[in-house]
C-alpha positions as CSV (number, residue, x, y, z in Angstrom):
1,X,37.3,-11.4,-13.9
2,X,39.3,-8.7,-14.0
3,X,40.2,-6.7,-10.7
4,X,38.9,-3.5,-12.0
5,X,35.7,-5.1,-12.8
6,X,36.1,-7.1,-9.5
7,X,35.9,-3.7,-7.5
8,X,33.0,-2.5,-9.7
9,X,30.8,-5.1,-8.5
10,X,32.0,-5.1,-5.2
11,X,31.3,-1.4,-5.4
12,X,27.8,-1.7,-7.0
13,X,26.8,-4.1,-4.3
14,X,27.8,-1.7,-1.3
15,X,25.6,1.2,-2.9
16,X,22.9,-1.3,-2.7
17,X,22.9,-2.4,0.1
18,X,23.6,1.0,1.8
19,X,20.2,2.5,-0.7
20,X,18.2,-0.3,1.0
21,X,19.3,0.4,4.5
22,X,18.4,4.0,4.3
23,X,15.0,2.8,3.3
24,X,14.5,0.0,6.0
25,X,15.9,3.1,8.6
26,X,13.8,5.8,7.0
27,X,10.5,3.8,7.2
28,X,11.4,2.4,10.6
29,X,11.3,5.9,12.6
30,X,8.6,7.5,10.8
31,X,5.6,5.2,11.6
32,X,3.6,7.2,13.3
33,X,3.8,10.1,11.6
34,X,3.5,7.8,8.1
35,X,0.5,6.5,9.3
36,X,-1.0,10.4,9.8
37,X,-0.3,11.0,6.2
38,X,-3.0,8.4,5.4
39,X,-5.7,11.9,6.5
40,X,-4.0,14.1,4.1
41,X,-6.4,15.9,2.0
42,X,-4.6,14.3,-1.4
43,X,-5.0,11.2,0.2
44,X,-8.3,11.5,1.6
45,X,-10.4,13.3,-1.5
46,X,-8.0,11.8,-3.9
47,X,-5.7,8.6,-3.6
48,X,-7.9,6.9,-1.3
49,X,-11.1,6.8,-3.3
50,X,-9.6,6.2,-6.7
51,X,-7.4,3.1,-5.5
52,X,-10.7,1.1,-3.9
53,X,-12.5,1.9,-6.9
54,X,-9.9,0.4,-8.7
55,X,-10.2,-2.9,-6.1
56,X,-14.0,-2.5,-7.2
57,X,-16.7,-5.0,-5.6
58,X,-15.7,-7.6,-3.4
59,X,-17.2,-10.9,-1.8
60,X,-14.9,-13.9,-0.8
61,X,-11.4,-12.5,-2.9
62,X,-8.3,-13.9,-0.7
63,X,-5.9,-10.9,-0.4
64,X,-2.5,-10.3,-0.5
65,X,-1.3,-6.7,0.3
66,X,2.5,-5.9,-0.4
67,X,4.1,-3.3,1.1
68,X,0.7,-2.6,3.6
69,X,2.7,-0.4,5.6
70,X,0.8,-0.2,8.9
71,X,-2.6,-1.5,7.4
72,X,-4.6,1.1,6.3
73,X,-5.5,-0.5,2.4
74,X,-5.4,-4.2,4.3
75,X,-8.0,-3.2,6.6
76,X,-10.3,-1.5,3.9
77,X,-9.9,-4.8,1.8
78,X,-10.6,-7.4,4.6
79,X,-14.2,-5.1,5.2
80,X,-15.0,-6.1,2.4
81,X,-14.4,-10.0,1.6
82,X,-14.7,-12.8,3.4
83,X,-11.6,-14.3,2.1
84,X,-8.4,-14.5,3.8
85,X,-6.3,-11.2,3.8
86,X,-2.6,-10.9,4.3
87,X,-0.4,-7.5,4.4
88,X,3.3,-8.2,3.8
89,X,6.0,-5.6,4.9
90,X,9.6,-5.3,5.3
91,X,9.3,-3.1,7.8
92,X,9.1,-4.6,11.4
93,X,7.8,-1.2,13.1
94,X,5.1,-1.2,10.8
95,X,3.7,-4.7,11.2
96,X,4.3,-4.4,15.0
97,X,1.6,-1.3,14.4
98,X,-0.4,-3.1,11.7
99,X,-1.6,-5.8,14.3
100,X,-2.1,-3.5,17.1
101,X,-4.9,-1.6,15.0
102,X,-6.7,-4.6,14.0
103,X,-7.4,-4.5,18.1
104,X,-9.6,-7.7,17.7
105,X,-11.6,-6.8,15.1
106,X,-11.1,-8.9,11.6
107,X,-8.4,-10.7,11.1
108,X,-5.9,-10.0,9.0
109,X,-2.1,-12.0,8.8
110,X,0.0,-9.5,8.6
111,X,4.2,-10.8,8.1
112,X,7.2,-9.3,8.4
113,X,8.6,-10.1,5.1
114,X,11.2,-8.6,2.8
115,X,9.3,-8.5,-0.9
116,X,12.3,-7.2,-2.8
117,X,13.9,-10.7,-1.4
118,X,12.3,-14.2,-3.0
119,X,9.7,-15.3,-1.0
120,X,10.3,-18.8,0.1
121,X,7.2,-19.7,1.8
122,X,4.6,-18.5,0.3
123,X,1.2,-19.4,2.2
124,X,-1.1,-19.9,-1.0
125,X,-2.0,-18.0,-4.0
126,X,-4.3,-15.2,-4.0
127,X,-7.2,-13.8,-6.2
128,X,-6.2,-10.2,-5.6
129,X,-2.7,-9.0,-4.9
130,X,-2.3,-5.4,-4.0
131,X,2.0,-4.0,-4.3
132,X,0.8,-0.6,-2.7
133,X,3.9,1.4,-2.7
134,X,6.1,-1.1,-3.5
135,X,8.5,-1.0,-6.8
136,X,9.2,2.8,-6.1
137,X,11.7,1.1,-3.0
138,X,13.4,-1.0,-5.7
139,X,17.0,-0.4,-5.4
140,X,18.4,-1.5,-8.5
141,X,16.7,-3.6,-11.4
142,X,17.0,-7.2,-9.9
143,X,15.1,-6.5,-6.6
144,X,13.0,-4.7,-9.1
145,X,11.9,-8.1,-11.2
146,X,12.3,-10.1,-8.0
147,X,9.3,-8.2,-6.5
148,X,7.8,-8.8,-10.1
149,X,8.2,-12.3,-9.7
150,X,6.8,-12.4,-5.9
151,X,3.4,-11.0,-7.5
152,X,3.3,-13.6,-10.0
153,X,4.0,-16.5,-7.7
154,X,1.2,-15.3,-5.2
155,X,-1.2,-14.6,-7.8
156,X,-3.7,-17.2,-8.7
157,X,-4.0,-18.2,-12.4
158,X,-6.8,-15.3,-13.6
159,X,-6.3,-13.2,-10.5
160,X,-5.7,-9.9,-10.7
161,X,-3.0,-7.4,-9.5
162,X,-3.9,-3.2,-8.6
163,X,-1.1,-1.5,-7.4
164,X,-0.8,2.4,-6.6
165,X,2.9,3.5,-6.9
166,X,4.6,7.1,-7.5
167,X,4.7,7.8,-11.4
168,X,7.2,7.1,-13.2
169,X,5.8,10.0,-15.9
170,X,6.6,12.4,-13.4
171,X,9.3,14.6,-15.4
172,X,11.7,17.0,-13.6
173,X,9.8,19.7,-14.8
174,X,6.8,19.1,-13.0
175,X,8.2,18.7,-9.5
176,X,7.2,21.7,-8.3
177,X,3.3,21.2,-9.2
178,X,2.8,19.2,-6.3
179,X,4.2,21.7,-3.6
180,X,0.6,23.2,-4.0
181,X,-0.5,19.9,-2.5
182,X,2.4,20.4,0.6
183,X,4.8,17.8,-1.6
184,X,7.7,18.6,-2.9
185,X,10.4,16.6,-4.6
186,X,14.0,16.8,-5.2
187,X,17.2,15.0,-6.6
188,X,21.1,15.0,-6.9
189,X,20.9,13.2,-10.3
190,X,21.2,14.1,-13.7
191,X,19.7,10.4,-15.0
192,X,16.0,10.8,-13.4
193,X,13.8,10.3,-16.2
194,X,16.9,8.7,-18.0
195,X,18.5,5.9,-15.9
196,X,16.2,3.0,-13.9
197,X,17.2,2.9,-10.4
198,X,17.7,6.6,-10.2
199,X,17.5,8.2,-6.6
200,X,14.9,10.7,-6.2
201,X,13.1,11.9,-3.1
202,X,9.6,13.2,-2.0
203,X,8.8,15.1,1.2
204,X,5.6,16.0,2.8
205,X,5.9,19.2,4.0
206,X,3.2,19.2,6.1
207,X,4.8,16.3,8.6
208,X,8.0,16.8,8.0
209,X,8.4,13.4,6.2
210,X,11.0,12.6,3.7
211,X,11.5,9.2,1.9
212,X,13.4,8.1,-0.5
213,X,12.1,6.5,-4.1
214,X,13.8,5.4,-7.2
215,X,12.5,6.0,-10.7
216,X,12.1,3.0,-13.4
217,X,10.8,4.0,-16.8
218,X,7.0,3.4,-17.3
219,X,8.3,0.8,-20.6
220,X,10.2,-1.1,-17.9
221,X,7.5,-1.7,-15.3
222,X,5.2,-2.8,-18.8
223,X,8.1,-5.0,-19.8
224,X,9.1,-6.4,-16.8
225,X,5.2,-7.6,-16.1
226,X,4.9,-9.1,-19.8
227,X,8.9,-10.8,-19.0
228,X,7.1,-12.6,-15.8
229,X,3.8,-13.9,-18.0
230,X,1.1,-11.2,-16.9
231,X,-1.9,-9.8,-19.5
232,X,-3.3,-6.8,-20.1
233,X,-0.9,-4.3,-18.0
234,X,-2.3,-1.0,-18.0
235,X,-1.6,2.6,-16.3
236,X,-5.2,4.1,-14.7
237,X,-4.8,7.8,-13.5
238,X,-6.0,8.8,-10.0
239,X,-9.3,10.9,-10.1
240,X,-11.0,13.3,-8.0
241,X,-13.6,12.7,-5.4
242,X,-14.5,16.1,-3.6
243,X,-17.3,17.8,-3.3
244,X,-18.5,20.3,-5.7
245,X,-17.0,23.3,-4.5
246,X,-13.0,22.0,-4.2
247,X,-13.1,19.7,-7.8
248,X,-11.2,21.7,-9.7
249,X,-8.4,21.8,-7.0
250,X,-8.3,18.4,-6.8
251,X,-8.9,18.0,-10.9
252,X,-6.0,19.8,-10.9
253,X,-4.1,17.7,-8.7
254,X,-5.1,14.6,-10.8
255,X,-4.2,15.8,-13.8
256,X,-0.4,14.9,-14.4
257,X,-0.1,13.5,-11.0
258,X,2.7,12.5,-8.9
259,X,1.4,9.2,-8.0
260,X,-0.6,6.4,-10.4
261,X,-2.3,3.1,-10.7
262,X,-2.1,0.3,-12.4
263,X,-3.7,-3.1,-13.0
264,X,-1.9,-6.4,-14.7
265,X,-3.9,-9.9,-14.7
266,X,-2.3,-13.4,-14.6
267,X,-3.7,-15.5,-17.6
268,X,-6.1,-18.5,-16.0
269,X,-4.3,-20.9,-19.0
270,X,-0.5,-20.9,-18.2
271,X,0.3,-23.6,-20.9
Protein backbone atom coordinates (compact mmCIF):
# COMPACT_ATOMS: atom_id res chain seq x y z
CA UNK A 1 0.00 0.00 0.00
CA UNK A 2 0.87 3.14 -0.88
CA UNK A 3 2.02 5.70 1.93
CA UNK A 4 -0.61 8.23 0.93
CA UNK A 5 -3.23 5.63 1.17
CA UNK A 6 -1.35 4.33 4.32
CA UNK A 7 -2.00 7.73 6.09
CA UNK A 8 -5.64 7.74 4.79
CA UNK A 9 -6.54 4.83 6.69
CA UNK A 10 -4.56 5.65 9.54
CA UNK A 11 -6.45 8.93 9.40
CA UNK A 12 -9.93 7.39 8.87
CA UNK A 13 -9.32 5.19 11.86
CA UNK A 14 -8.45 8.11 14.28
CA UNK A 15 -11.74 10.04 13.32
CA UNK A 16 -13.36 6.96 14.39
CA UNK A 17 -12.26 6.21 17.13
CA UNK A 18 -12.30 9.87 18.43
CA UNK A 19 -16.54 10.01 16.88
CA UNK A 20 -16.99 6.96 19.25
CA UNK A 21 -15.29 8.46 22.27
CA UNK A 22 -17.31 11.57 22.11
CA UNK A 23 -20.33 9.34 22.28
CA UNK A 24 -19.10 6.94 25.11
CA UNK A 25 -18.10 10.60 27.06
CA UNK A 26 -21.31 12.35 26.00
CA UNK A 27 -23.72 9.49 27.21
CA UNK A 28 -21.46 8.88 30.26
CA UNK A 29 -22.21 12.40 32.03
CA UNK A 30 -25.63 12.98 31.01
CA UNK A 31 -27.40 9.98 32.76
CA UNK A 32 -29.44 11.59 34.96
CA UNK A 33 -30.59 14.16 33.05
CA UNK A 34 -31.11 11.33 29.93
CA UNK A 35 -33.03 9.41 32.05
CA UNK A 36 -35.56 12.77 32.77
CA UNK A 37 -36.06 13.02 29.09
CA UNK A 38 -37.94 9.65 29.27
CA UNK A 39 -41.12 12.32 30.96
CA UNK A 40 -40.93 14.57 27.99
CA UNK A 41 -44.26 15.35 26.67
CA UNK A 42 -43.06 13.82 22.96
CA UNK A 43 -42.00 10.98 24.79
CA UNK A 44 -44.68 10.59 27.05
CA UNK A 45 -48.02 11.17 24.65
CA UNK A 46 -45.99 10.08 21.75
CA UNK A 47 -42.77 7.85 21.44
CA UNK A 48 -43.59 5.87 24.38
CA UNK A 49 -47.05 4.57 23.45
CA UNK A 50 -46.43 3.96 19.82
CA UNK A 51 -43.10 1.82 20.43
CA UNK A 52 -45.07 -0.76 23.07
CA UNK A 53 -47.73 -0.92 20.66
CA UNK A 54 -45.36 -1.92 18.24
CA UNK A 55 -43.85 -4.74 20.92
CA UNK A 56 -47.79 -5.64 21.06
CA UNK A 57 -48.97 -8.57 23.45
CA UNK A 58 -46.66 -10.35 25.38
CA UNK A 59 -46.55 -13.77 27.56
CA UNK A 60 -43.24 -15.73 27.94
CA UNK A 61 -41.12 -13.73 24.82
CA UNK A 62 -37.19 -13.85 26.13
CA UNK A 63 -35.93 -10.25 25.55
CA UNK A 64 -33.04 -8.76 24.45
CA UNK A 65 -32.85 -4.81 24.65
CA UNK A 66 -29.88 -3.12 22.87
CA UNK A 67 -28.86 0.07 23.70
CA UNK A 68 -31.45 0.08 27.00
CA UNK A 69 -29.86 3.03 28.20
CA UNK A 70 -30.79 3.09 31.98
CA UNK A 71 -33.82 0.70 31.49
CA UNK A 72 -36.84 2.41 30.95
CA UNK A 73 -38.11 0.12 27.59
CA UNK A 74 -36.36 -3.10 29.52
CA UNK A 75 -38.40 -2.59 32.46
CA UNK A 76 -41.81 -2.07 30.49
CA UNK A 77 -40.97 -5.30 28.55
CA UNK A 78 -39.98 -7.59 31.56
CA UNK A 79 -43.84 -6.39 33.01
CA UNK A 80 -45.02 -8.01 30.63
CA UNK A 81 -43.41 -11.61 29.87
CA UNK A 82 -42.28 -14.12 31.85
CA UNK A 83 -39.37 -14.80 29.75
CA UNK A 84 -35.93 -13.80 30.45
CA UNK A 85 -35.11 -10.03 29.64
CA UNK A 86 -31.70 -8.67 29.05
CA UNK A 87 -30.67 -4.78 28.34
CA UNK A 88 -27.34 -4.40 26.71
CA UNK A 89 -25.39 -1.08 26.80
CA UNK A 90 -22.06 0.32 26.16
CA UNK A 91 -22.44 2.68 28.50
CA UNK A 92 -21.15 1.77 32.12
CA UNK A 93 -23.00 4.77 33.96
CA UNK A 94 -26.03 3.67 32.51
CA UNK A 95 -26.10 0.03 33.52
CA UNK A 96 -24.62 1.05 36.92
CA UNK A 97 -28.23 3.09 37.00
CA UNK A 98 -30.16 0.39 35.08
CA UNK A 99 -29.76 -2.15 38.09
CA UNK A 100 -30.21 0.23 40.78
CA UNK A 101 -33.89 0.94 39.46
CA UNK A 102 -34.84 -2.57 39.24
CA UNK A 103 -34.42 -2.07 43.33
CA UNK A 104 -35.54 -5.82 43.73
CA UNK A 105 -38.33 -5.87 41.85
CA UNK A 106 -38.13 -8.20 38.45
CA UNK A 107 -35.20 -9.18 37.27
CA UNK A 108 -33.69 -8.06 34.50
CA UNK A 109 -29.67 -8.91 33.25
CA UNK A 110 -28.57 -5.97 32.34
CA UNK A 111 -24.53 -5.99 30.71
CA UNK A 112 -22.16 -3.65 29.95
CA UNK A 113 -21.57 -4.48 26.46
CA UNK A 114 -20.25 -2.64 23.43
CA UNK A 115 -22.95 -3.62 20.45
CA UNK A 116 -21.16 -1.83 17.75
CA UNK A 117 -18.18 -4.41 18.73
CA UNK A 118 -19.04 -8.40 17.84
CA UNK A 119 -20.47 -9.97 20.64
CA UNK A 120 -18.53 -12.93 21.66
CA UNK A 121 -20.57 -14.47 24.18
CA UNK A 122 -23.76 -14.26 23.52
CA UNK A 123 -26.05 -15.88 26.31
CA UNK A 124 -28.88 -17.46 23.99
CA UNK A 125 -31.06 -16.35 21.35
CA UNK A 126 -34.06 -14.33 21.89
CA UNK A 127 -37.76 -14.15 20.51
CA UNK A 128 -37.73 -10.40 20.66
CA UNK A 129 -34.80 -8.14 20.20
CA UNK A 130 -35.31 -4.53 20.73
CA UNK A 131 -32.01 -1.96 19.14
CA UNK A 132 -33.73 1.16 20.87
CA UNK A 133 -31.54 3.90 19.87
CA UNK A 134 -28.93 2.13 18.55
CA UNK A 135 -27.70 2.43 14.72
CA UNK A 136 -28.03 6.32 14.93
CA UNK A 137 -24.44 5.88 17.27
CA UNK A 138 -22.89 3.97 14.35
CA UNK A 139 -19.75 5.69 13.51
CA UNK A 140 -18.94 4.63 10.20
CA UNK A 141 -20.60 1.73 8.04
CA UNK A 142 -18.75 -1.43 9.53
CA UNK A 143 -19.82 -0.77 13.24
CA UNK A 144 -23.00 -0.11 11.37
CA UNK A 145 -23.43 -3.91 9.88
CA UNK A 146 -21.65 -5.28 12.87
CA UNK A 147 -24.56 -4.09 15.08
CA UNK A 148 -26.67 -5.65 12.12
CA UNK A 149 -25.06 -8.77 12.57
CA UNK A 150 -25.30 -8.76 16.60
CA UNK A 151 -29.31 -8.64 16.05
CA UNK A 152 -29.26 -11.48 13.77
CA UNK A 153 -27.08 -13.70 15.94
CA UNK A 154 -29.26 -13.02 19.12
CA UNK A 155 -32.42 -13.39 17.31
CA UNK A 156 -34.05 -16.73 17.25
CA UNK A 157 -35.02 -18.32 13.86
CA UNK A 158 -38.84 -16.50 13.39
CA UNK A 159 -38.16 -13.96 16.17
CA UNK A 160 -38.79 -10.72 15.61
CA UNK A 161 -36.85 -7.39 15.80
CA UNK A 162 -38.70 -3.57 16.77
CA UNK A 163 -36.37 -0.92 17.02
CA UNK A 164 -37.13 3.00 17.46
CA UNK A 165 -34.25 5.05 16.08
CA UNK A 166 -33.95 8.90 14.74
CA UNK A 167 -35.13 9.02 11.04
CA UNK A 168 -33.09 8.85 8.53
CA UNK A 169 -36.04 10.78 6.31
CA UNK A 170 -35.45 13.67 8.34
CA UNK A 171 -34.21 16.21 5.47
CA UNK A 172 -32.30 19.43 6.43
CA UNK A 173 -35.20 21.31 5.68
CA UNK A 174 -37.23 20.05 8.29
CA UNK A 175 -34.90 20.63 11.19
CA UNK A 176 -36.47 23.31 12.53
CA UNK A 177 -40.07 21.64 12.88
CA UNK A 178 -39.13 19.98 15.82
CA UNK A 179 -37.95 23.10 17.89
CA UNK A 180 -41.83 23.37 18.53
CA UNK A 181 -41.32 20.18 20.46
CA UNK A 182 -38.05 21.94 22.50
CA UNK A 183 -35.59 19.86 19.85
CA UNK A 184 -33.63 21.27 17.75
CA UNK A 185 -30.96 19.92 15.38
CA UNK A 186 -27.92 21.10 13.70
CA UNK A 187 -24.80 20.16 11.55
CA UNK A 188 -21.31 21.27 10.10
CA UNK A 189 -21.83 18.99 7.05
CA UNK A 190 -22.78 19.43 3.64
CA UNK A 191 -23.21 15.31 3.06
CA UNK A 192 -26.39 14.88 5.61
CA UNK A 193 -28.96 13.36 3.62
CA UNK A 194 -26.03 12.46 1.06
CA UNK A 195 -23.17 10.56 2.72
CA UNK A 196 -23.82 7.47 5.43
CA UNK A 197 -21.91 8.15 8.47
CA UNK A 198 -22.65 11.85 8.37
CA UNK A 199 -22.31 13.76 11.80
CA UNK A 200 -25.40 15.50 12.79
CA UNK A 201 -26.60 16.54 16.26
CA UNK A 202 -29.95 16.84 18.28
CA UNK A 203 -30.39 18.90 21.43
CA UNK A 204 -33.18 19.02 23.91
CA UNK A 205 -33.62 22.23 24.76
CA UNK A 206 -35.48 21.82 27.60
CA UNK A 207 -32.45 19.87 29.64
CA UNK A 208 -29.92 21.21 28.09
CA UNK A 209 -28.90 17.81 26.39
CA UNK A 210 -26.96 17.48 23.31
CA UNK A 211 -25.89 14.12 21.62
CA UNK A 212 -24.44 13.32 18.84
CA UNK A 213 -26.05 11.00 15.87
CA UNK A 214 -24.99 9.95 12.49
CA UNK A 215 -27.30 9.67 9.51
CA UNK A 216 -27.44 6.37 7.19
CA UNK A 217 -29.78 6.41 4.20
CA UNK A 218 -33.22 4.73 4.88
CA UNK A 219 -32.05 2.13 1.55
CA UNK A 220 -28.99 1.28 3.56
CA UNK A 221 -30.55 0.27 6.94
CA UNK A 222 -33.23 -1.92 4.26
CA UNK A 223 -30.16 -3.28 2.61
CA UNK A 224 -28.00 -3.93 5.22
CA UNK A 225 -31.02 -6.08 7.11
CA UNK A 226 -31.76 -8.03 3.78
CA UNK A 227 -27.40 -8.45 3.41
CA UNK A 228 -27.58 -10.15 7.13
CA UNK A 229 -30.77 -12.71 6.00
CA UNK A 230 -33.82 -10.75 7.79
CA UNK A 231 -37.67 -10.66 6.09
CA UNK A 232 -40.03 -8.33 5.77
CA UNK A 233 -38.09 -5.02 6.91
CA UNK A 234 -40.48 -2.27 7.17
CA UNK A 235 -40.52 1.60 8.39
CA UNK A 236 -43.83 2.20 10.92
CA UNK A 237 -44.29 5.96 11.81
CA UNK A 238 -44.82 7.06 15.38
CA UNK A 239 -48.53 8.09 16.25
CA UNK A 240 -50.26 10.14 18.60
CA UNK A 241 -51.81 9.13 21.87
CA UNK A 242 -53.21 12.30 23.67
CA UNK A 243 -56.17 13.20 24.74
CA UNK A 244 -58.74 14.84 22.61
CA UNK A 245 -58.02 18.35 23.17
CA UNK A 246 -53.88 18.28 22.43
CA UNK A 247 -54.15 15.64 19.12
CA UNK A 248 -53.56 17.77 16.57
CA UNK A 249 -50.39 19.10 18.37
CA UNK A 250 -49.15 15.88 18.67
CA UNK A 251 -50.62 14.80 15.02
CA UNK A 252 -48.56 17.33 14.03
CA UNK A 253 -45.57 16.16 15.64
CA UNK A 254 -46.03 12.63 14.10
CA UNK A 255 -46.43 13.65 10.89
CA UNK A 256 -42.83 13.87 9.24
CA UNK A 257 -41.19 13.05 12.54
CA UNK A 258 -37.81 13.19 13.73
CA UNK A 259 -37.69 9.83 15.10
CA UNK A 260 -39.28 6.30 13.60
CA UNK A 261 -39.78 2.64 13.98
CA UNK A 262 -39.16 -0.20 12.44
CA UNK A 263 -39.71 -3.95 12.48
CA UNK A 264 -37.49 -6.83 10.52
CA UNK A 265 -38.18 -10.71 11.22
CA UNK A 266 -35.64 -13.53 11.01
CA UNK A 267 -37.03 -16.40 8.69
CA UNK A 268 -37.82 -19.71 11.07
CA UNK A 269 -36.14 -21.86 7.83
CA UNK A 270 -32.46 -20.60 7.47
CA UNK A 271 -31.66 -23.31 4.75
Amino acid sequence: MEESNKEEVKQMAEENTNSQQLIDDTYATIVKEYKTSKMLPWRVFVETPSFMKLVGQLTNEDIIDLACGEGFYTRKMQELTTGKVFGFDYCENFIKMAKWQLNGKGHIEYMHVDCSLPIVDIPQQFDLVTPTFLLQNAVNEERFEQMVKNIWNLCKPGGRVCGLNASPFLTRENFNKAADYCVTFSTDSDSYFEKNATEYAVTYTDLNITLVLYWYSPSHYEKTFEKLGFKNFRWIELEPFADADSYEYWKTFSTDNFMIMYEAIKPSDLN
